[in-house]
C-alpha positions in Angstrom: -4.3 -25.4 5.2 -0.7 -24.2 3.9 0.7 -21.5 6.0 0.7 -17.9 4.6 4.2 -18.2 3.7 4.1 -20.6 1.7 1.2 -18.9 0.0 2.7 -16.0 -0.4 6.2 -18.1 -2.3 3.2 -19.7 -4.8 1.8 -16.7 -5.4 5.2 -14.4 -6.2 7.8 -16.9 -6.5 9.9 -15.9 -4.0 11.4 -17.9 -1.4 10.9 -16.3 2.0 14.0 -16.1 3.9 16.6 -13.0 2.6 14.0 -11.1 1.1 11.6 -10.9 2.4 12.5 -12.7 5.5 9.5 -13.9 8.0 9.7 -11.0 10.0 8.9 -9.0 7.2 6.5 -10.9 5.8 4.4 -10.9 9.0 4.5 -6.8 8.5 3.2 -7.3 5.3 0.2 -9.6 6.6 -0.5 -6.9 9.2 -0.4 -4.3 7.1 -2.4 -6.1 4.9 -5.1 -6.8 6.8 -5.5 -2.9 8.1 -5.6 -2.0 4.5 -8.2 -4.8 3.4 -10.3 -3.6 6.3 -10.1 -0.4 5.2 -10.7 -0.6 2.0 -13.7 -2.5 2.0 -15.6 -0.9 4.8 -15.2 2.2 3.0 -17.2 0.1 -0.1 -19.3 -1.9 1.9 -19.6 -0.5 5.9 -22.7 -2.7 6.0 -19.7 -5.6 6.4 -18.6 -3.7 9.6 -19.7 -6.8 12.0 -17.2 -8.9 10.0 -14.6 -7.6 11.4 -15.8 -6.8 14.9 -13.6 -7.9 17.6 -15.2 -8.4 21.4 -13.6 -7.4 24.5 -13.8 -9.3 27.9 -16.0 -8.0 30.3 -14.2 -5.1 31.8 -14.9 -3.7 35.4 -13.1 -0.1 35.2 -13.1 2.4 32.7 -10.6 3.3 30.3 -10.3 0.1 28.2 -7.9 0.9 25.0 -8.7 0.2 21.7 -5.7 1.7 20.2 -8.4 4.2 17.8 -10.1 1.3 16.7 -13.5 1.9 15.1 -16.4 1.1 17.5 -19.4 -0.7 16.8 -21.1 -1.1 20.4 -20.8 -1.0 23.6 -22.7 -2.4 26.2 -23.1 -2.7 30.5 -24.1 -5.0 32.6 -27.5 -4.0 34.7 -27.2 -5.1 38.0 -27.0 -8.8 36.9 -24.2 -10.9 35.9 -24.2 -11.0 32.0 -21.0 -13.9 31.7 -24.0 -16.4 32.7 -27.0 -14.1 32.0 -26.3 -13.0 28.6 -29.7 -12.3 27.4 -31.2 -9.8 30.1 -28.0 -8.7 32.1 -26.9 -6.3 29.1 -27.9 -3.0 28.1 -26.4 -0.9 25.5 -25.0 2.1 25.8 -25.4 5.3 24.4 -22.1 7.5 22.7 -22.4 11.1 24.2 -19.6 13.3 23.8 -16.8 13.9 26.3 -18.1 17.3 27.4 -20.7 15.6 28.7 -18.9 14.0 31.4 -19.8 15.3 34.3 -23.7 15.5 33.5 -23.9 12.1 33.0 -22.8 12.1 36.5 -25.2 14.5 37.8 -28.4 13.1 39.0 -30.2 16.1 38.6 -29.7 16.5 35.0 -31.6 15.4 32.2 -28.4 13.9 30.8 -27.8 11.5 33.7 -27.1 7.8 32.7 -28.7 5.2 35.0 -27.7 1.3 34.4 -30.8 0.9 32.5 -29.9 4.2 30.2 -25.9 3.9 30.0 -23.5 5.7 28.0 -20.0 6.2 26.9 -17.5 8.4 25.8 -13.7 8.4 24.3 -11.1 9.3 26.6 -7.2 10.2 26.3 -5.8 7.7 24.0 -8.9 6.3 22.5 -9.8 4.9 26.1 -13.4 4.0 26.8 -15.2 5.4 29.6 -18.3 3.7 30.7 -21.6 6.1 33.0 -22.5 4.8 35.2 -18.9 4.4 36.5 -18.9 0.4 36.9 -17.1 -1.1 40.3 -16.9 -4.6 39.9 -20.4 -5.6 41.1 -22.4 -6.6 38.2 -22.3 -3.7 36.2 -18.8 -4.4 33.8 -19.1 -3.5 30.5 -17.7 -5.0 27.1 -16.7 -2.8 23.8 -17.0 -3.9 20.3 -14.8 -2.7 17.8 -12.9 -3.2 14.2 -9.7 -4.9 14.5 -6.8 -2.9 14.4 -4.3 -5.7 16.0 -4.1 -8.8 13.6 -3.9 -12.1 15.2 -2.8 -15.3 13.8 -4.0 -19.5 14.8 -5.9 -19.1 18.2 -6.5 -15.5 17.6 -3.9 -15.1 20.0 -0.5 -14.3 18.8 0.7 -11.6 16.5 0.2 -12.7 12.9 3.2 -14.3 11.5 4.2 -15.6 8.5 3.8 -19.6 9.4 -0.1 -19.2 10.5 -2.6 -20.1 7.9 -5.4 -18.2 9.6 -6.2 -14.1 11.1 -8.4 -14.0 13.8 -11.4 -11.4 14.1 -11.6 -11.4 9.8 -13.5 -12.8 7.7 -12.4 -16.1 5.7 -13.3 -15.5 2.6 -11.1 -12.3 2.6 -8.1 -13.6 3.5 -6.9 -14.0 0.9 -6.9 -10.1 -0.5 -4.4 -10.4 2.8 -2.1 -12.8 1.0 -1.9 -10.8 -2.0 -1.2 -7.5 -0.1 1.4 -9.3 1.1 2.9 -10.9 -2.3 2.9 -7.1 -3.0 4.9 -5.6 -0.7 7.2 -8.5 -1.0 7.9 -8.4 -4.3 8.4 -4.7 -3.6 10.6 -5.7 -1.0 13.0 -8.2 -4.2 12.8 -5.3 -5.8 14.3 -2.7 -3.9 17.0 -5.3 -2.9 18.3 -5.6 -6.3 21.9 -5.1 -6.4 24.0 -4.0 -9.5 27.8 -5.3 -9.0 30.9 -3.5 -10.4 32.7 -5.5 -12.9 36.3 -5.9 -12.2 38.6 -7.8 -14.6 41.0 -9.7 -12.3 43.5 -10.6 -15.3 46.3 -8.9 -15.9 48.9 -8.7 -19.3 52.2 -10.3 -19.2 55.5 -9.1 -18.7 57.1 -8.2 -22.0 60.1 -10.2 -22.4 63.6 -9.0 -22.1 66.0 -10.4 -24.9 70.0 -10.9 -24.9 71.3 -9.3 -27.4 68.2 -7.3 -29.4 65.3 -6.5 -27.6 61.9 -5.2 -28.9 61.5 -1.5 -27.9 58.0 0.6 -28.9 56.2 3.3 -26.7 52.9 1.4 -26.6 52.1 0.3 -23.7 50.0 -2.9 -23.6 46.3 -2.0 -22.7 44.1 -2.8 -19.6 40.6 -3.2 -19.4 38.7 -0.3 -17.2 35.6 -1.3 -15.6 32.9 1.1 -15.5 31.5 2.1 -12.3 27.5 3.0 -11.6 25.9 4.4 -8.5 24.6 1.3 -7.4 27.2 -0.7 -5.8 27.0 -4.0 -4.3 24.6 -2.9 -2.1 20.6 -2.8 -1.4 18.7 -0.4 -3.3 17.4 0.9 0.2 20.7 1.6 1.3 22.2 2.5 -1.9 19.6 4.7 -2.8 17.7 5.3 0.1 16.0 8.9 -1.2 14.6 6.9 -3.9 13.7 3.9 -1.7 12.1 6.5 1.1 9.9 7.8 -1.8 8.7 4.9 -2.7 7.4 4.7 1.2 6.5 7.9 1.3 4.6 7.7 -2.1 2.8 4.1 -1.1 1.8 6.0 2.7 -0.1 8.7 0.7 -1.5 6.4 -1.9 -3.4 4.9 0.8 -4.1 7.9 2.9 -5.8 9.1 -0.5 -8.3 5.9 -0.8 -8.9 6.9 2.9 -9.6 10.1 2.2 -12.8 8.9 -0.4 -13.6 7.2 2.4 -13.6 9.9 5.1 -15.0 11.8 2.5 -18.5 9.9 2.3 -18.7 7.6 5.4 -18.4 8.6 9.0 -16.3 6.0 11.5 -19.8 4.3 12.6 -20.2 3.3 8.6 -23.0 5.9 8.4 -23.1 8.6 6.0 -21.4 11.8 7.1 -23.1 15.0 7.3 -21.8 17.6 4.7 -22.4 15.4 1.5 -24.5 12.2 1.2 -27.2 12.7 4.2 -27.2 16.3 3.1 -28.4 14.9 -0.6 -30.5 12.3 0.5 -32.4 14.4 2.6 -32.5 17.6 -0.2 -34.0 15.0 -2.6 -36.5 13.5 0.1 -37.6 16.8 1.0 -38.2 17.8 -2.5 -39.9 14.6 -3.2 -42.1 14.9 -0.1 -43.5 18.4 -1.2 -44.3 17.5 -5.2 -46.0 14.1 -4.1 -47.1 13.7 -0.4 -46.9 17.4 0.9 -44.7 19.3 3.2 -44.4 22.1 5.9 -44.9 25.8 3.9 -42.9 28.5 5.1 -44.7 29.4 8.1 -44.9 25.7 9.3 -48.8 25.3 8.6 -49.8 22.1 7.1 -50.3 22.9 3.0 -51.5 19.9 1.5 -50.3 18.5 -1.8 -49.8 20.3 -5.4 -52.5 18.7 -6.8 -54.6 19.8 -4.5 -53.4 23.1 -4.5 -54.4 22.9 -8.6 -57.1 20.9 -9.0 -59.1 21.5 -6.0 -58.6 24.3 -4.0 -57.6 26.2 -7.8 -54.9 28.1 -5.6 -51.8 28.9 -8.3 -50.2 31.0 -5.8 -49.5 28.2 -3.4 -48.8 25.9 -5.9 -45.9 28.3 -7.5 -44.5 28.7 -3.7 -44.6 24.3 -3.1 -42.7 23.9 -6.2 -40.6 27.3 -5.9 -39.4 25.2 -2.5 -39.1 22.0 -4.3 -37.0 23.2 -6.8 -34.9 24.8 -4.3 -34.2 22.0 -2.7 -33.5 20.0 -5.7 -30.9 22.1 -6.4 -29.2 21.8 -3.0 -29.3 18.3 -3.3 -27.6 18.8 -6.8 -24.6 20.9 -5.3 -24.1 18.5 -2.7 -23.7 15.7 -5.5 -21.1 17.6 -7.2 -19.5 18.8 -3.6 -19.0 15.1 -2.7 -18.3 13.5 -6.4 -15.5 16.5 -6.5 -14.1 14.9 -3.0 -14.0 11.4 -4.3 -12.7 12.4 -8.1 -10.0 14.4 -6.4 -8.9 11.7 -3.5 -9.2 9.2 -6.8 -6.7 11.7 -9.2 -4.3 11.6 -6.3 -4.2 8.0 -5.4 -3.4 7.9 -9.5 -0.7 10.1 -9.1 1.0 8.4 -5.9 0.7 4.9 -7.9 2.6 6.4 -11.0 4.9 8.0 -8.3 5.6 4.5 -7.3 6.0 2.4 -10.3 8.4 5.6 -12.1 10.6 4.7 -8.8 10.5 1.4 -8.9 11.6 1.1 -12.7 15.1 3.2 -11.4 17.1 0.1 -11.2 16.0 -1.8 -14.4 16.9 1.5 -15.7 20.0 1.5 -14.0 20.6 -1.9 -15.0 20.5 -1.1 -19.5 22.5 1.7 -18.8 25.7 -0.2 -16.9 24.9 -2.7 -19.8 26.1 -0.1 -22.2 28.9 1.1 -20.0 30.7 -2.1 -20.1 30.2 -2.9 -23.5 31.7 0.6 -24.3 35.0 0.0 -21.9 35.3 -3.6 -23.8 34.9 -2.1 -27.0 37.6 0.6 -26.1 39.8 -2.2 -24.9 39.6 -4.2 -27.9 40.5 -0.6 -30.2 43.9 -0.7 -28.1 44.7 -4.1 -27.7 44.3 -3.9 -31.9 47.0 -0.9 -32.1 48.8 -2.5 -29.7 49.0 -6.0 -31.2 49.9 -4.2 -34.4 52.8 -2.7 -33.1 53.9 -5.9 -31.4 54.6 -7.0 -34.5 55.9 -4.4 -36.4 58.4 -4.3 -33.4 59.1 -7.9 -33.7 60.2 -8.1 -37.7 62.5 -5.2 -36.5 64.3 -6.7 -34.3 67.8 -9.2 -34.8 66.7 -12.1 -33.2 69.9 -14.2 -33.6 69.0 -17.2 -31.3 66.4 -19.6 -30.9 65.8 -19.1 -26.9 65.4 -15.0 -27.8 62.3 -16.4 -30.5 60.8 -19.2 -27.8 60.8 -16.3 -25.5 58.8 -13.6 -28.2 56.3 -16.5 -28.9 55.6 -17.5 -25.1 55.0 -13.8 -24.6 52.7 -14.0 -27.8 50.9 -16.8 -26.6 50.1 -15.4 -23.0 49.0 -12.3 -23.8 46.7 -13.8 -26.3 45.4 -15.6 -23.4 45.1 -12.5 -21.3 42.8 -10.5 -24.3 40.6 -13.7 -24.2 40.3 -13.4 -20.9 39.2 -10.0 -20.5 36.8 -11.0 -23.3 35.5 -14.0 -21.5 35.0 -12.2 -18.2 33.2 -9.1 -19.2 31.2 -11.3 -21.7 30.0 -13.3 -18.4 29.3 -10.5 -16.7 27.3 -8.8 -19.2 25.6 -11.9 -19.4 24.6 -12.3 -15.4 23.5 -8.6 -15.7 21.0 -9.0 -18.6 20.1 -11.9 -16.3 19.2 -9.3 -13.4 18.0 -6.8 -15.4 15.2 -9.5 -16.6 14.6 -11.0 -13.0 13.8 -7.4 -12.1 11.4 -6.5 -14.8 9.8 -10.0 -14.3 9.3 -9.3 -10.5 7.5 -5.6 -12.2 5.4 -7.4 -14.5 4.1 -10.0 -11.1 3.7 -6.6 -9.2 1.9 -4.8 -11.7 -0.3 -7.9 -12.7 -0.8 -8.9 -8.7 -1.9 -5.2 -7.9 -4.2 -5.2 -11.0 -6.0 -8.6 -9.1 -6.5 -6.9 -5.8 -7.6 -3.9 -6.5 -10.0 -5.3 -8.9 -11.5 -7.3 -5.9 -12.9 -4.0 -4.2 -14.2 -2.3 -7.7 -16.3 -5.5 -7.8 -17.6 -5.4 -4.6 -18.3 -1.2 -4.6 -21.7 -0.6 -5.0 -23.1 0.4 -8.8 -23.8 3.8 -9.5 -27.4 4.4 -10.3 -28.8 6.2 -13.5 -30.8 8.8 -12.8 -34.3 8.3 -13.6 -35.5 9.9 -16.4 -38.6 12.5 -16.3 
């Protein structure tokens, strides 16, 4: 399988080595495969197990998992569960960390025994297993999303000559190449560089003459390069506000498309409280009292509607079971429009940080038309002067007495070079102008394989999200 390097130079172009070099491309693999994580277990946290990464059996608390989400957790039971694996374990219960000294105490009801464990998240993200485990059969492993990609052997750091990640799913990987053919064409991007144009040639010494000599105030012209603010330099160091924006706007474009996330799904991949589980169980409770029956007001069973109209004739209660109903419906309705307000605005913003990022990124090809223009006025202004001056030249020359042949060879060699000199100041700036329409393309080429790259990926996790259902008409 070819190494993610060399997928990532198919797939942008690029030669890995000044920009991005390998270092940086592993950065953009890692970062790549926090962000495809991410992203689609906020889609599809029914995939959590995918990425689930196992620790080794652990004999004291406070294993780290650096915030990593956790799955499970489980504890050996007073049997050795590296050889016993299918009755040794038990799992273990989260409790929160107030609870800490209760699950101590063996007079309360909270106590954890080893066949009732729990846990709870310490300083740092540290886990904590109860009962506290010593080292005689009764270690305990954690199970958690990886947040530390690995490369071959699920070893090493991923780097940019491995061709596989450890603890991630194959058929994902690569969404993780693409991430990182983003960043690095970012990366070509903000390197470009926009030269100064210096013209190196300079006119000829007029001639001095025996006895006449051509005398006239004009001076003979020099070309004046233009200068820009981007100067032989990296964008990131030439413009590092603009390049720190960029960061700053790509950072909050993903903290938004965590935020619809956070916004729906809890860390365990269940539905938080305060939006969905608040509708789903509006909508079940409404359901429950218009079809099966529900709990009245005062708790005593009331039977079903149709009941209440059909046999018992009882309007009253009927009006009070679907007064209820309809309340709830229309709790479940707000709730709907709470959480669908979270997601639309987390969704507006992530819009806004992406244009924030492609107006910044379009600075130098901006930068790039308008030096164009600069130099092609200063050769345009040269060319008005070197006219005047050429015209005085030779006004100055049918003045003057030139009474011997060395005084004309002399006239026509100075002629002759400072012909050559305008043509040279020509030639150059023609050049230049020439390699800078050719960087000015290169950029907006590397845009259109951004743009076009970022359309692919992000269309891989609209695919996958989960359809919307109509709702069901009456």
């Amino acid at each position: 399988m070819a190494t993610f390097q060399v997928q990532v130079e198919g797939l942008t172009s690029l030669s890995v080595g000044t920009t991005p070099t390998a270092a940086e491309l592993a950065e953009f693999l890692k970062d790549g495969v926090i962000d495809v994580t991410n992203r689609w277990l906020a889609i599809k946290p029914q995939d959590i197990e995918d990425f689930v990464r196992g620790s080794s059996t652990q004999s004291s608390n406070g294993f780290a998992t650096s915030g990593a989400n956790i799955v499970s957790v489980i504890r050996e039971a007073g049997a050795d569960g590296d050889t016993d694996g299918s009755t040794a374990w038990e799992p273990c219960r989260k409790v929160p960390s107030s609870m800490r000294s209760r699950v101590v105490d063996v007079d309360s009801l909270s106590y954890a025994s080893q066949y009732n464990p729990v846990y709870i998240i310490n300083n740092n993200s540290a886990v904590n297993v109860y009962p506290v485990p010593d080292g005689t059969d009764d270690g305990y492993r954690v199970y958690y999303v990886n947040n530390e990609p690995k490369g071959d052997g699920i070893v090493d750091e991923l780097a940019a000559g491995h061709s596989t990640i450890g603890y991630f799913p194959k058929d994902k990987v690569y969404l993780v190449v693409m991430y990182a053919g983003m960043r690095s064409l970012q990366a070509a991007m903000g390197a470009t560089t926009i030269t100064d144009l210096t013209v190196t040639v300079v006119p000829p010494d007029v001639p001095l003459l025996a006895s006449t000599s051509i005398s006239f105030s004009q001076a003979a012209p020099t070309y004046t390069s233009p200068t820009t603010t981007i100067s032989g330099t990296a964008w990131a160091t030439a413009y590092p506000d603009q390049y720190s924006a960029i960061t700053t706007a790509w950072t909050a474009l993903n903290a938004a498309v965590d935020r619809v996330k956070t916004g729906i799904w809890d860390d365990s991949g269940n539905y938080s409280s305060g939006d969905f589980t608040k509708v789903k169980d509006a909508l079940d409770n409404a359901q429950t009292i218009i079809d099966d029956g529900a709990s009245s007001p005062t708790g005593a069973a009331a039977g079903d509607a149709a009941t209440y109209l059909y046999t018992d004739e009882d309007t009253e209660l009927l009006q009070g079971a679907l007064g209820i109903a309809s309340t709830e419906l229309q709790r479940a309705s707000l709730h709907v429009q709470e959480t669908d307000l979270i997601t639309k605005t987390a969704i507006q913003e992530a819009q806004g940080f992406a244009q924030e990022v492609q107006s910044r990124l379009s600075n130098v090809g901006t930068k790039v038309s308008e030096y164009q223009s600069k130099v092609q006025d200063a050769l345009h202004e040269f060319n008005e002067a070197n006219a005047a001056y050429q015209a005085q030249l030779q006004i100055s020359i049918q003045n003057a007495q030139l009474e011997n042949q060395d005084e004309q060879f002399k006239v026509q060699k100075y002629q002759a070079e400072y012909a050559g000199y305008t043509a040279e100041v020509n030639e150059q700036v023609q050049a230049y102008t020439q390699n800078l329409q050719a960087d000015g393309m290169g950029y907006q080429w590397l845009q259109g394989q951004y743009a076009a790259l970022k359309a692919e990926y992000d269309a891989a996790f609209m695919i996958a999200a989960p359809k919307q259902q109509a709702p069901a008409r009456r």
